[in-house]
C-alpha positions as CSV (number, residue, x, y, z in Angstrom):
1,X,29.5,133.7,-19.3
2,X,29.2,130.7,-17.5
3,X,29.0,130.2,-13.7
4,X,32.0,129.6,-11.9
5,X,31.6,126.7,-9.0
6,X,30.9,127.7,-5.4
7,X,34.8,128.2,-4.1
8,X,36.3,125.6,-2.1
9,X,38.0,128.1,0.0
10,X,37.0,130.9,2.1
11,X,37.4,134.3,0.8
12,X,39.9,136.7,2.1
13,X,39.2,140.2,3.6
14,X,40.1,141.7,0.5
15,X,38.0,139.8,-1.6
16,X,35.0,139.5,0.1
17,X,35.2,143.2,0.3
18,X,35.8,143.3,-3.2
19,X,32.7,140.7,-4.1
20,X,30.5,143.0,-2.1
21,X,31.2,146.1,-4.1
22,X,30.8,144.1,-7.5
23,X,27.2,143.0,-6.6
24,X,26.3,146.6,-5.0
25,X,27.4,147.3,-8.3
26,X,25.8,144.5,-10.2
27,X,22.5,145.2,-8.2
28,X,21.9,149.0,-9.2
29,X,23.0,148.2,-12.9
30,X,20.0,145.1,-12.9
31,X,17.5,148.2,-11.2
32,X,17.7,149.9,-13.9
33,X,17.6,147.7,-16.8
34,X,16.1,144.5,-15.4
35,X,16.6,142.5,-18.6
36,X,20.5,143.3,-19.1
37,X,21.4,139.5,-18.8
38,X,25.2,140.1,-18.9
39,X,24.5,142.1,-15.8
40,X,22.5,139.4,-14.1
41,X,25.1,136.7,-15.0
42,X,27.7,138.7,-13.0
43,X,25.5,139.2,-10.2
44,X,24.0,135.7,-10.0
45,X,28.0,134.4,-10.3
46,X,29.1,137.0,-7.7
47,X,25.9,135.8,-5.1
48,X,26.9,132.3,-5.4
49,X,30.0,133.0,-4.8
50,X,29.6,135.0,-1.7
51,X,27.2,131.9,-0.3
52,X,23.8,134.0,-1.0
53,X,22.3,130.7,-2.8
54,X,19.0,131.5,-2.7
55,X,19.6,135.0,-3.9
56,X,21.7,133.6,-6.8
57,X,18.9,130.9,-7.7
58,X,16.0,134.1,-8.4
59,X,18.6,135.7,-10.3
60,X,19.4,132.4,-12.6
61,X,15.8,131.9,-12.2
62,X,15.1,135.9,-13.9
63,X,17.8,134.6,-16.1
64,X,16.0,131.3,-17.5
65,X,13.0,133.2,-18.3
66,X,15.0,135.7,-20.4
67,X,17.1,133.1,-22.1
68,X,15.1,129.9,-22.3
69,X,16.9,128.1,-25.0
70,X,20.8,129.1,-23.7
71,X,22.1,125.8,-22.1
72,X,24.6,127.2,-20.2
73,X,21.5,129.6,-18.2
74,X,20.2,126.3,-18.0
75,X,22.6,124.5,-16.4
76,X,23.6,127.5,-14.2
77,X,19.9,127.2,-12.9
78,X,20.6,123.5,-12.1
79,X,23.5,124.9,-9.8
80,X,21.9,127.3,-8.2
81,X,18.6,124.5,-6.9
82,X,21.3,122.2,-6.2
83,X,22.9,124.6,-4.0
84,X,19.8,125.1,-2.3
85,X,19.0,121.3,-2.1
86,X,16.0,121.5,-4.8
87,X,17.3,118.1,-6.3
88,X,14.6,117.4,-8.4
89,X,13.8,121.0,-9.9
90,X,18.3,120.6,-10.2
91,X,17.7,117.7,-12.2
92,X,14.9,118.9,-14.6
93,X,17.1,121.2,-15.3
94,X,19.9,119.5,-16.4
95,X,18.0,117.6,-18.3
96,X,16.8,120.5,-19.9
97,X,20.1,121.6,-20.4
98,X,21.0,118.5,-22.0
99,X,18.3,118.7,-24.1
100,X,19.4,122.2,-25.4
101,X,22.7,121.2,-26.5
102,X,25.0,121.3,-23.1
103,X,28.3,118.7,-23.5
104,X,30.4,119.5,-20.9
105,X,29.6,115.7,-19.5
106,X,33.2,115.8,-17.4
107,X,32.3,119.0,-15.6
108,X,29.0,118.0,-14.9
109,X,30.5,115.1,-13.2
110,X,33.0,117.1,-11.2
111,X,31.0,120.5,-10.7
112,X,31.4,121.0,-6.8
113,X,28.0,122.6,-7.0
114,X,26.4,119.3,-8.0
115,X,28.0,117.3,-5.0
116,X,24.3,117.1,-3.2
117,X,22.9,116.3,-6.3
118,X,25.3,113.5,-7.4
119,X,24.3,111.7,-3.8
120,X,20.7,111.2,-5.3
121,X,18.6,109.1,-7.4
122,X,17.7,111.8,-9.4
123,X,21.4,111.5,-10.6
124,X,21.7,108.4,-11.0
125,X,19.4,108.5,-14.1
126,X,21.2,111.5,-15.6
127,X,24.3,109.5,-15.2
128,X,22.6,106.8,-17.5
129,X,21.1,109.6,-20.0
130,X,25.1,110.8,-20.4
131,X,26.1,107.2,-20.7
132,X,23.7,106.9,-23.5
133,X,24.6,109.8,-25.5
134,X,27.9,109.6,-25.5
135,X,27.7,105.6,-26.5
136,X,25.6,107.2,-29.3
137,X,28.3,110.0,-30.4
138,X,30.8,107.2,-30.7
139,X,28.9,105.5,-33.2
């Protein structure tokens, strides 16, 4: 299930409310069976979205070391540092990603939760690596 992007707009009453009660929710299931990853990939969505970054990077965090070789944990993980301004570790990441079979080249470009990231050097360089791979898909 992959991560949707930090939302643009401020949550209503309602849904804030109703965001709470999903990670109360999320957070008791993920106490009792700490490796139930569909359980953390709800929470560590439903932390981002309520603006708990740094909550949501140790769950993607949990979640990287349970599934290492899924791309989209991966690039979830990238999300989460770039949220928290860890540009670098954001960019390993990617690259990792990358590595691991992620493709979604147009999202990654447009992901809001990159926008710190995409000011850097560190992007710059991934923005070649893309550039590179797909001039080698199209031959």
């Amino acid at each position: 299930m992959p991560k949707k992007s930090v939302a643009t707009r401020k949550l209503s009453a309602r849904e804030q409310r109703n965001l709470e009660i999903e990670i109360g929710f999320m957070e008791g299931i993920v106490r009792r069976d700490p490796s139930y990853v569909e359980a953390l990939q709800i929470l560590g969505d439903g932390l981002t979205r309520y603006g708990r970054f740094q909550e949501g990077l140790e769950v993607d965090e949990r979640l990287a070391i349970l599934r290492p070789n899924d791309p989209m944990v991966v690039y979830n993980l990238a999300c989460s540092y770039a949220l928290t301004k860890k540009y670098a570790q954001a960019a390993e990441s990617i690259d990792l990603a990358i590595d691991l079979g992620y493709r979604d080249f147009k999202w990654l470009s447009q992901d809001p939760d990159l926008r710190g990231l995409r000011r850097t050097a560190h992007f710059k360089r991934i923005r070649a690596r893309v550039k590179a791979l797909k001039a080698e898909a199209a031959s």
